[in-house]
C-alpha positions in Angstrom: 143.7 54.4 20.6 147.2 55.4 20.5 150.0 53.1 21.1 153.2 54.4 21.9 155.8 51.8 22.6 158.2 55.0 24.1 155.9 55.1 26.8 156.9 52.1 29.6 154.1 50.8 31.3 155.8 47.2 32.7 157.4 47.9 36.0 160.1 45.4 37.1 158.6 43.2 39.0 156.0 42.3 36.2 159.0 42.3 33.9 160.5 39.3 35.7 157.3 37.3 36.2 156.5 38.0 32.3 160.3 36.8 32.0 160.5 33.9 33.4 157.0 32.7 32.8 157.4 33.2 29.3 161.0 31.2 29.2 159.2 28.2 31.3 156.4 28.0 28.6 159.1 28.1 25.6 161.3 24.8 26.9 157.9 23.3 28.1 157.7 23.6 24.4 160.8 21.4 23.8 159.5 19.6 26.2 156.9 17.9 24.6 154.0 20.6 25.5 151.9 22.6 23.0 153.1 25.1 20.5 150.3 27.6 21.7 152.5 28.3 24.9 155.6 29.0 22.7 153.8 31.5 21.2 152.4 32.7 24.3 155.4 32.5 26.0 157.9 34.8 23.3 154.7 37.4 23.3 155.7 37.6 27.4 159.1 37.8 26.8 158.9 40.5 24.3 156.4 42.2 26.1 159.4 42.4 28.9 162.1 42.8 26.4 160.0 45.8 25.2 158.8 46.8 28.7 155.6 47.5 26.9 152.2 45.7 27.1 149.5 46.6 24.6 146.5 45.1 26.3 147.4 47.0 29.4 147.4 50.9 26.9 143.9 49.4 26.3 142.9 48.9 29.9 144.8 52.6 30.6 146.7 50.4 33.3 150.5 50.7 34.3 152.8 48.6 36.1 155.7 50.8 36.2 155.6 52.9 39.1 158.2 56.0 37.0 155.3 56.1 34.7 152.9 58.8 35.4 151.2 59.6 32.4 148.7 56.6 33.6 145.0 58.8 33.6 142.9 58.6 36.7 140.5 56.2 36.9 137.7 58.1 37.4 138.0 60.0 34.3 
């Protein structure tokens, strides 16, 4: 498995909701919450930063509508 982190596959509407989900988890942090969704949480917002998602190369799955290098799924 190749991962190329040229190759977008976060459109922008997943890169919002990874956004801001992943800055709710970080001051839940402060807040008196768990460390795990910290973590969790800068993994989503560098995963929009980055507009790349590893597990989603895995799964051969793209959010990004510009990015048609996605395979068929039948193949």
């Amino acid at each position: 498995m190749h991962f190329d982190i040229t190759q977008h596959n976060v459109g922008n509407i997943d890169r919002l909701i990874r956004a801001l989900v992943g800055v709710l988890l970080i001051v839940a942090v402060f807040r008196g919450s768990s460390w795990f969704g910290g973590i969790l949480g800068a993994v989503l917002l560098a995963t929009a930063y980055f507009r790349f998602c590893p597990i989603y190369t895995f799964f051969n799955f793209s959010s990004d509508s510009s990015n048609k290098d996605v395979a068929p799924q039948g193949k």
